[in-house]
N, C-alpha and C positions, 0 to 999 in steps of 0.2 A: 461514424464518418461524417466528415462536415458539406454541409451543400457546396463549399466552393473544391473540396477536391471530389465529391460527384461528379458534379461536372465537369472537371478535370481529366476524370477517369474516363478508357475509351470505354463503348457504348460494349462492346464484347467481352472486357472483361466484368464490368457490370452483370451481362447476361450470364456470365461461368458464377459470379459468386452465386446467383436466384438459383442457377442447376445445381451445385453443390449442396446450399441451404435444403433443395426439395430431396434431392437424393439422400442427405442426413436425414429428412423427417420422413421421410419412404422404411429407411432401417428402424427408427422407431415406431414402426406404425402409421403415423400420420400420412395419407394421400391427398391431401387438397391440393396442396401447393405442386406434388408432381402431376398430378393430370392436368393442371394448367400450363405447366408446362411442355406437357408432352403436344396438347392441345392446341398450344401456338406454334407449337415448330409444326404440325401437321398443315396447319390451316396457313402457313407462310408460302406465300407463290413470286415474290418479287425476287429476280435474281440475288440481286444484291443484299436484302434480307436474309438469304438465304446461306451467302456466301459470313455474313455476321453468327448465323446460327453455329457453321460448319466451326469458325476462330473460338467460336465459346467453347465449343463441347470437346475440341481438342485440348482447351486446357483445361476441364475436370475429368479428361476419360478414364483414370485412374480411377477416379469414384465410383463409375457405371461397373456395378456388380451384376450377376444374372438374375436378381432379384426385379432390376428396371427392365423386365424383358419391354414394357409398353415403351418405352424411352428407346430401344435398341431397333424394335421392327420400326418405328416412324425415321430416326435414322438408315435403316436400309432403303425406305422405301421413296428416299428423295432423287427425283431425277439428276442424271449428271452428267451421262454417256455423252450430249449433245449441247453440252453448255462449253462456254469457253474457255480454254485451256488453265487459267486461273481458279477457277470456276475445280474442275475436274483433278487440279494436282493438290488445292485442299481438301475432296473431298476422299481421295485415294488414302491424303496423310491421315486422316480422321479412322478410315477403316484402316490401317495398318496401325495406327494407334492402337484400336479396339481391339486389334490381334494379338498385339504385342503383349496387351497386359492382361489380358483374358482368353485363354484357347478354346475354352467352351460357346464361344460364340462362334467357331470356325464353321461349324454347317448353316448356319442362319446366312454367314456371309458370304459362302461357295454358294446355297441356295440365289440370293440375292445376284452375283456374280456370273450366273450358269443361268437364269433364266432369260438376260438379255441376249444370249445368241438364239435366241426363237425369232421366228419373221412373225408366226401369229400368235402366238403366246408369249411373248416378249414387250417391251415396252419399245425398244429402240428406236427399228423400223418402221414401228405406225408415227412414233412420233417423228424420224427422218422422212416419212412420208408428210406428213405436215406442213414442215420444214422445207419443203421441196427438195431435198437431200438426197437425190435418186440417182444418181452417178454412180455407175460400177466397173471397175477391168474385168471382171470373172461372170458377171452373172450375165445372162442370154437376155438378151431386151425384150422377148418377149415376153419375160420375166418380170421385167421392170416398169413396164407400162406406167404411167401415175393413173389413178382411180380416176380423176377428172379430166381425161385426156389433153390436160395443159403442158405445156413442156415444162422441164426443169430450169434452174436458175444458170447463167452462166458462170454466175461467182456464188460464192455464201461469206456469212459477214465473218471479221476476223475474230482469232481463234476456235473456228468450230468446223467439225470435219467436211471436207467435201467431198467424201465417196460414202459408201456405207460399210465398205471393208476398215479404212481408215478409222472410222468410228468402231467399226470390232474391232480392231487394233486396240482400243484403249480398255476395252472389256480383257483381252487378253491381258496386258500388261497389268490389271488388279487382277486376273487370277494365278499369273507368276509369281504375286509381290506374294499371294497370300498365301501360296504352296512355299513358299520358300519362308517366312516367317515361321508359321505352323506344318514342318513338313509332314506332318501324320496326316493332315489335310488331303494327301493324294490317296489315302486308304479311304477316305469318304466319298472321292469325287466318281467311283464307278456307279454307284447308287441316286448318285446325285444327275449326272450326263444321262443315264438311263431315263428319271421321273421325266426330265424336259423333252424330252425324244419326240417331237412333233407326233402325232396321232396318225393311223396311215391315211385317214379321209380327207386330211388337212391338202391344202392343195401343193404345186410344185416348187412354189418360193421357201412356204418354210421349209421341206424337205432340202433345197439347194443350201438354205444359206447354214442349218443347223449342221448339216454333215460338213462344209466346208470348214466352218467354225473346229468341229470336234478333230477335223486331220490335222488344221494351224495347230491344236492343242500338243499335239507328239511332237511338234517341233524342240518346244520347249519343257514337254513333259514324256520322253522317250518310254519313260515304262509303262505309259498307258497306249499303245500301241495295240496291244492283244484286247485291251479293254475296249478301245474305239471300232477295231476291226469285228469284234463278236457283238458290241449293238450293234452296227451298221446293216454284218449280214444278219442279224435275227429280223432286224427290221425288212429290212427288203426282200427277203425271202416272204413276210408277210401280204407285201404289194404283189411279189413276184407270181404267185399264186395264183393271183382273180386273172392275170391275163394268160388264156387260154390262147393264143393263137399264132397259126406258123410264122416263118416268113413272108408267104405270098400273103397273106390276108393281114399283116402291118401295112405292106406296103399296098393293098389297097384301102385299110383303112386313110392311110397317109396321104395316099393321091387323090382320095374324094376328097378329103377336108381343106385341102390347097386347090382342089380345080373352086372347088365351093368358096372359098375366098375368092380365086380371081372372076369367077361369074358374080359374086356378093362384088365387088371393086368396080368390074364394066359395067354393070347396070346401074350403078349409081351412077359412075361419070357419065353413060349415055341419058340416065335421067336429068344432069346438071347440063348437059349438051341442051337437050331441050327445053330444058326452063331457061336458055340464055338466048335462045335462037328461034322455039317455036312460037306461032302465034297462042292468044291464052287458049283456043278453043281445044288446038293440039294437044296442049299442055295437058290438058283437064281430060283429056279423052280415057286416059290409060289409067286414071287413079279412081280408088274410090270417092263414092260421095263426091266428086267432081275436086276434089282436094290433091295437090300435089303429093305425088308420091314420096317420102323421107327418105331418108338411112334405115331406120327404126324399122319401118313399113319394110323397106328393103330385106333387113336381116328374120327378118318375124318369117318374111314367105320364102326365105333360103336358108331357114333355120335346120344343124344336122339331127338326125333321128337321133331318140336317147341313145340305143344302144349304140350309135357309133360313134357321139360324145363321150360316154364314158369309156369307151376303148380306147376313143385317141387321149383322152387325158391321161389314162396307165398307160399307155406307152411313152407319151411325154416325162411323165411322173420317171419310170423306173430307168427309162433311154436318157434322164437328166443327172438320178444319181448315179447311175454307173459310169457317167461321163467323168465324173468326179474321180473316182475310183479308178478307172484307169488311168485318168493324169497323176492321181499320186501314185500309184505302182509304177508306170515309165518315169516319173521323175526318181523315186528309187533306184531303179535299175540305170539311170545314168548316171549317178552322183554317187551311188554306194558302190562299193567292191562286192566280188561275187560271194563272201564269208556272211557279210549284212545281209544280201539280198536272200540268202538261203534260211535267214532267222525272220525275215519277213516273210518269206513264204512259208516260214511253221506258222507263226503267226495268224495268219488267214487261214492254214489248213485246220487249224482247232474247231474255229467258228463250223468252215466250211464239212467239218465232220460233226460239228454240234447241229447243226439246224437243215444245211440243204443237202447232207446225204441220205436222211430219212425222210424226205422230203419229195414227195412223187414227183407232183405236178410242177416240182421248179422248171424254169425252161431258161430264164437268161441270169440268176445270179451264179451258177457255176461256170460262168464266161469271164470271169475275173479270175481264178483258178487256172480258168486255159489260157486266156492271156501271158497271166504270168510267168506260167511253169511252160510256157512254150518261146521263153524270149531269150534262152540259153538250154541246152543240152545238160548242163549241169541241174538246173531247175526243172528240167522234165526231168530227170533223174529221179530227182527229192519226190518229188509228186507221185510216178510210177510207185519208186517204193515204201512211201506212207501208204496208197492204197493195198498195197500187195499185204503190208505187214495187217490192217486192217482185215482184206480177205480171209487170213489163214490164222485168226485169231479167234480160237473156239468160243471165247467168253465174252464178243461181243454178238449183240442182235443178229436173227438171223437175216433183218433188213437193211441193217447195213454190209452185212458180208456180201448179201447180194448185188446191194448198188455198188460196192469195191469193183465186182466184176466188170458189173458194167461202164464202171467211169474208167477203167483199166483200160478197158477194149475200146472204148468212144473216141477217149484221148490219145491209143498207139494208131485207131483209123485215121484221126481227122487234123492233127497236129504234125504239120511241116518239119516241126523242129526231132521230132523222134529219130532216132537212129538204128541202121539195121539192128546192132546189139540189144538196143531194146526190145526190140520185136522178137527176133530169136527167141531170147532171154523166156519172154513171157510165152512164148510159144509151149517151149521146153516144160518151165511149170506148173502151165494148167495141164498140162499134157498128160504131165507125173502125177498131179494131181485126181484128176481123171481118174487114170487107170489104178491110183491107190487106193479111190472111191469105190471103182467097180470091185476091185479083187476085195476089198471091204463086205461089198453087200454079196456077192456072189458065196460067202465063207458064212453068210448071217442067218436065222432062223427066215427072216423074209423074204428069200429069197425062192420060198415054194409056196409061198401066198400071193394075193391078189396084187398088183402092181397099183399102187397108192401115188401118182406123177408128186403130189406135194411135199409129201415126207423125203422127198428127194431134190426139189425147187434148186438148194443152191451147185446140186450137180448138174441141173441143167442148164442155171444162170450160165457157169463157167464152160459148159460145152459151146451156148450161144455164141458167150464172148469169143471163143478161139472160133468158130464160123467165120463170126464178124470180122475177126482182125485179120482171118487170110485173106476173105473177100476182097478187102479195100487192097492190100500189099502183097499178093500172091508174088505181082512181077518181082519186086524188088525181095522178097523173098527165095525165091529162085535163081535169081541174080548175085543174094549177096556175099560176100566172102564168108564160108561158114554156114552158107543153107543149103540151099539149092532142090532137085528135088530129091537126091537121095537122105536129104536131112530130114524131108517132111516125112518121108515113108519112115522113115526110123523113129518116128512117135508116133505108129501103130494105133492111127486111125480108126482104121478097119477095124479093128476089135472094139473100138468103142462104138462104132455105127453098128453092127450089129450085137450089140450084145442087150439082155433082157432090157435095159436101163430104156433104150431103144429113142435117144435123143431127136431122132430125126423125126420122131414121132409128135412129140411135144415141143419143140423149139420154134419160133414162128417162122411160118412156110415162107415168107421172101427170102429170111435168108437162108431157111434150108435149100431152098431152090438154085439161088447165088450159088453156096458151096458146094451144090450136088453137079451143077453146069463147069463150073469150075477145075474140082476134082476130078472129075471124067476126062473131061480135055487133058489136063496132066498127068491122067493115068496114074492119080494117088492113090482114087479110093472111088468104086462103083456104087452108088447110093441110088440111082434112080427106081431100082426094083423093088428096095425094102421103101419106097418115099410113097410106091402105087400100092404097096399092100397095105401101108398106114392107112391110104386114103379109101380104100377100098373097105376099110375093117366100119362096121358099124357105129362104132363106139370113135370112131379118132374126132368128131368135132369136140366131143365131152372134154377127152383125156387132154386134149392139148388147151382148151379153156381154164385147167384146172392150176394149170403154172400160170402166172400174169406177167405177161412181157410188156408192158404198156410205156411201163418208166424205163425200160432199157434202154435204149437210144437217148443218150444223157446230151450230146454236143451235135445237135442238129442244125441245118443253116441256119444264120444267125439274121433279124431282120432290123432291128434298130437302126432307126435312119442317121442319129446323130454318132453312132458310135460301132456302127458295123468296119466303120477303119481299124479299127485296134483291132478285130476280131479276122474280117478275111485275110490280111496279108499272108497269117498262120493257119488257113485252116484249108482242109481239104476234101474238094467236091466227088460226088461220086464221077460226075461229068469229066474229073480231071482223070480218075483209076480208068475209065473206057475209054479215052481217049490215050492213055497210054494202052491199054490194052489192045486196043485195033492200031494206034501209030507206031509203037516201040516197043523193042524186048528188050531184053537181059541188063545188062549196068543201063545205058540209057534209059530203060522203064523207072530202074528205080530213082536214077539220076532228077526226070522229070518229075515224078511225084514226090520226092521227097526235099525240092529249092523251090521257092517263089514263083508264081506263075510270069510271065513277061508283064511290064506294067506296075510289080507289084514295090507298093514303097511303103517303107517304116512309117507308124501309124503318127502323127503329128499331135504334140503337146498345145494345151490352152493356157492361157496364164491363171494363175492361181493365187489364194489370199499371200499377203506377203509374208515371207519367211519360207513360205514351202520347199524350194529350189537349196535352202539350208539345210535340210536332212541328214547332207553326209553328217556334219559338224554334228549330230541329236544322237544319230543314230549308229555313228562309225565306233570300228573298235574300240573299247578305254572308256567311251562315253557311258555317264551313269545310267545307273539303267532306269376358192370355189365351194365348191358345193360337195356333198357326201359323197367319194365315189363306193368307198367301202357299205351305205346302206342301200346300192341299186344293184339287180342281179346283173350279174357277170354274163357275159358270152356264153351262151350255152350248144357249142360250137362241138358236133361230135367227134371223138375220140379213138377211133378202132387202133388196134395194132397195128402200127407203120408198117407200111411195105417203105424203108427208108429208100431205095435201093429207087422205084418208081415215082416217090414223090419228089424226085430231084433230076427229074425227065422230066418235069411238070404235069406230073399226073397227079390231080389233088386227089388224099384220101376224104378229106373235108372241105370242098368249098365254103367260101366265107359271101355272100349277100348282103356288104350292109342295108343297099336300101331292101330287102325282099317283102317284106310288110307294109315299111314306115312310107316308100317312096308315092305309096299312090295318091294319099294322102295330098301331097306337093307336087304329084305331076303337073298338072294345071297351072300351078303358079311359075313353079320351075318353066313350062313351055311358053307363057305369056312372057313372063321377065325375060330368059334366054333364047326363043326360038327353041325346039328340039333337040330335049338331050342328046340326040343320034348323032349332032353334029359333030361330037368329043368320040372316038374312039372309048374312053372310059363309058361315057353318057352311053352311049350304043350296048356295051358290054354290060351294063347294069340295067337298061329297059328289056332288053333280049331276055336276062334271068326273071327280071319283075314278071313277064309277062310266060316265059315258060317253065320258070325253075323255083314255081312259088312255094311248092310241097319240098323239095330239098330245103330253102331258104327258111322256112318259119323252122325245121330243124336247127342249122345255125342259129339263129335268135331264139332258142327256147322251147318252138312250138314240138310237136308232134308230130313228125310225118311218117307215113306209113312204111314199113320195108318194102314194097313193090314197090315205092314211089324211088325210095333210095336205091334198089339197085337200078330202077331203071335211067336214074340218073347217071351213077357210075358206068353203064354202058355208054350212056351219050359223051362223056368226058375221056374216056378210054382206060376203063382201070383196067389191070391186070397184076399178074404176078411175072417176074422175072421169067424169061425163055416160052413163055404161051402166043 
């Protein structure tokens, strides 16, 4: 070639003939010339250099064999997500090139593709954070903060994103290009979505932005829907775990950490009050070292105790992704027809039977479940009888048979949306069930040997549950067309209260107490006599320790601050069964418990990344198919068997302390900065405990306190059991 058409020649196809030439000398051995090559395009940072590289290599990509794997990672690994739109539609044409004519490179470039929807394992975000690119419609601003507490820009330069969804948007649209090129591609991406899965220690931005991300994905990729939905809950049922604690103790966690802000907030402005107004000697009176008091100074001596740091960040954490979770499931349920929504609810139920029914200590990821399958009668339907089929399926675990029972009885107690039918229904069954158990063992060699409470566990799960669920809907069972009380006598109770099996013996005593109060009044069934000979037998505290009711109570008030909307409107209190029970009988009792409380409004949708509110069109008929918190100990907040029935009278079984320890510490500073916690009702309620309730309290956080101490706390709070 001659020097005057060289230089004739543009500068990029120059650069494609040097890449062909090394990619020729690569097949026969020779590497000099391609690792110089590889080596310049690595070390290349100017845009525009950059955008010369992208014109070269799409006219030899034909050549790039799996042999230049060094040539293909330095191609993935050039920025692009955040460059201008020029910029970003060659570098899409370049990976859709490389697809096109080599499919072996499809996991390098899903790899490549799936890593950027990480907020901290991703590249995106830190460098949209750079960028000052911090704009969002979805994510919670206190989310969003920037690191240098500077504000964000009011514009960004042209073509390049100005939200950070927006800029996921074009993450998305290369991994539609590249599923759709290579469709085997989507047989890869469950393993792939899985590796990137934020870590649970990682804090709450990556968890927001990566689940956000993965729900846009079934817009456009509908049959990963079961895929997204079984990481999500495996993941969250792992967060869901470390936080132990009720309702009341979120929401004390919640209201210390906000009054402690607006005390951290007044004391500065009253500190800036007086550096504008005092004389210096004022000024200087209250600081150290004669030095103005700061922010820094500020937050150091109104700093929260670990333990209640890390509980408010899991709550944040887990009250953020379920926030999520429930706007895409109500935006389902308004956009899809009821045939969709019932495949969305298998959907969830897989996961929801892979991970959080074997699963003790969950407490809020099976609230997506009740949400759901309580937003139509058709959908408690589905729910009901996936668990029931679960129950009575001899060849699975006997720990999931037993949570059947119990999310069976949780969900016909606490869920609005349930219908007499339903209740009957399950009444009838365990009922049968029951007494085909007893006439079972009653026919069995062990039936003149020692009474073993365990080897019998899931008979007595299923007796609890039927306790339970008359407890809560006695009235409206009495009430409804097709019960009443000649219905309940006709599933011969009595014979299961006394017979050797001897339920009332082993089931835990609030609700035998509930049912046994209950029963009497209505003249079903007289339990009180055989309830004093249990208690009276020497052996009943062993026998009844030996079955563990601990996880039974599966749908308890719910406390998350951000997303208790979605959850109260359908759920129901025990406050609300005695309040029919002393105000209303017969159709009106069940009339009240089973519609909305007055007040009560449909739970309100958030905006979400774009495309979501498009599901029907994905999913409709025809359509194809911070800081560690995981390495700090958890709340070690005790646990006894609920008396469910008293802790929603506000009788805690566990008080929650957070200052009981940490506060003494900070009194002094806390009293200098604010004047006397006493002043706050809250502040009052937590010095009171600090200073009387310190041996309950170091329980709560961990410590050790003695059983004299505990019960004598429980007397000063008023525990009891039902009817005492």
């Amino acid at each position: 070639m001659s020097a005057d058409t060289a230089a004739a020649e543009p500068i990029e196809l120059t650069m494609a003939r040097i890449i062909i030439k090394a990619l020729d000398d690569l097949k026969h051995g020779s590497r000099s010339e391609f690792d110089i090559v590889v080596k310049s395009l690595v070390n290349e940072q100017e845009p525009e250099g950059l955008k010369r590289w992208i014109v070269a290599l799409i006219q030899c990509v034909s050549s790039i064999t799996p042999s230049a794997g060094d040539l293909v990672s330095a191609i993935l690994s050039m920025e692009w997500v955040l460059s201008d739109h020029h910029h970003v539609s060659l570098y899409l044409e370049l990976i859709e090139q490389l697809l096109a004519c080599n499919a072996s490179f499809s996991v390098a470039c899903l790899r490549m593709i799936v890593s950027n929807f990480g907020f901290a394992n991703g590249q995106l975000v830190r460098e949209a954070a750079n960028m000052r690119i911090l704009r969002s419609a979805v994510m919670p601003e206190s989310l969003l903060a920037p690191h240098d507490g500077s504000q964000a820009p009011s514009a960004t330069p042209d073509g390049i994103p100005d939200t950070i969804e927006a800029a996921f948007e074009r993450v998305h649209s290369a991994l539609a290009s590249a599923c759709k090129i290579v469709p085997v591609a989507k047989l890869q991406l469950p393993e792939i979505l899985a590796e990137f899965y934020p870590h649970k220690a990682l804090d709450t931005a990556a968890h927001f932005w990566y689940m956000q991300n993965l729900l846009r994905i079934v817009d456009y990729l509908p049959d990963l829907l079961d895929c997204v939905l079984d990481l999500f809950l495996q993941r969250l049922v792992q967060i869901d775990v470390e936080l132990q604690l009720d309702a009341d103790e979120i929401s004390q966690v919640v209201q210390y950490v906000a009054q402690l802000e607006q005390h951290r907030a007044a004391a500065l402005q009253q500190q800036q009050q007086q550096q504008q107004s005092d004389t210096p000697e004022m000024r200087n009176s209250h600081s150290p070292n004669g030095e103005p008091m700061t922010e820094a100074d500020l937050a150091e001596a109104l700093v929260l105790p670990p333990d209640v740091a890390n509980a408010h960040a899991l709550v944040l954490k887990i009250d953020t992704l379920l926030k999520i979770a429930f706007d895409f499931l109500n935006n389902c349920h308004q956009h899809l027809d009821e045939a969709t929504c019932l495949k969305v609810l298998q959907a969830l139920l897989r996961p929801f039977e892979r991970y959080v029914v074997p699963t003790n200590q969950s407490r809020f990821a099976q609230f997506l479940v009740f949400h759901f399958a309580s937003l139509s009668p058709a959908l408690a339907q589905h729910f009901i009888t996936h668990m029931q089929r679960l129950l009575l399926d001899p060849s699975k675990p006997l720990v999931s048979r037993q949570a059947a029972a119990s999310y069976i009885s949780s969900f016909l107690a606490r869920s609005r949306t349930v219908t007499d039918e339903h209740i009957l229904s399950i009444l009838a069954l365990f009922s049968e069930w029951l007494h085909n158990y007893q006439q079972s063992f009653e026919g069995s060699p062990d039936f003149s040997t020692a009474l073993n409470p365990l080897r019998h566990s899931l008979f007595y799960f299923i007796c609890q549950a039927l306790f339970y669920v008359f407890c809560f809907h006695h009235a409206r069972i009495v009430a409804a067309p097709g019960g009443g009380v000649q219905f309940v006598r006709s599933l011969s109770w009595s014979r299961l209260i006394n017979s050797r099996l001897n339920p009332l013996r082993i089931c835990s005593p609030s609700v035998v107490d509930e049912f046994a109060t209950i029963t009497q009044r209505l003249e079903i069934a007289y339990c009180f006599v055989i309830i004093k000979q249990n208690r009276s037998h020497l052996g009943f505290s062993s026998a009844s320790s030996t079955v563990d009711f601990s996880s039974f109570f599966t749908f308890e008030p719910y406390g998350l601050p951000q997303t208790r909307h979605f959850v109260d409107p359908y759920f129901i209190t025990w406050q609300d069964v005695q309040q029919v029970g002393t105000g209303t009988t017969g159709s009106a009792a069940a009339e009240a418990v089973a519609h909305h409380p007055p007040g009560a409004v449909s739970a309100p949708t958030s905006p979400t990344l774009a495309g979501m509110p498009t599901l029907s069109s994905a999913l409709a008929p025809g359509a194809s198919e911070g800081g560690s918190i995981a390495s700090t100990p958890s709340l070690n907040i005790p646990r006894p068997t609920a008396n469910p029935f008293a802790a929603e009278q506000g009788i805690s079984a566990g008080s929650f302390d957070p200052l009981s320890q940490s506060l003494g510490s900070y009194q002094d500073d806390f009293t200098d900065l604010m004047g006397s916690p006493e002043s706050s009702s809250m502040g009052q309620d937590l010095m009171i405990r600090m200073r009387g309730g310190a041996s309950h309290a170091s329980t709560a956080l961990g410590g050790v306190a003695s059983s004299a101490n505990t019960a004598q706390h429980r007397v000063q709070v008023g525990f009891h059991l039902p009817g005492k």
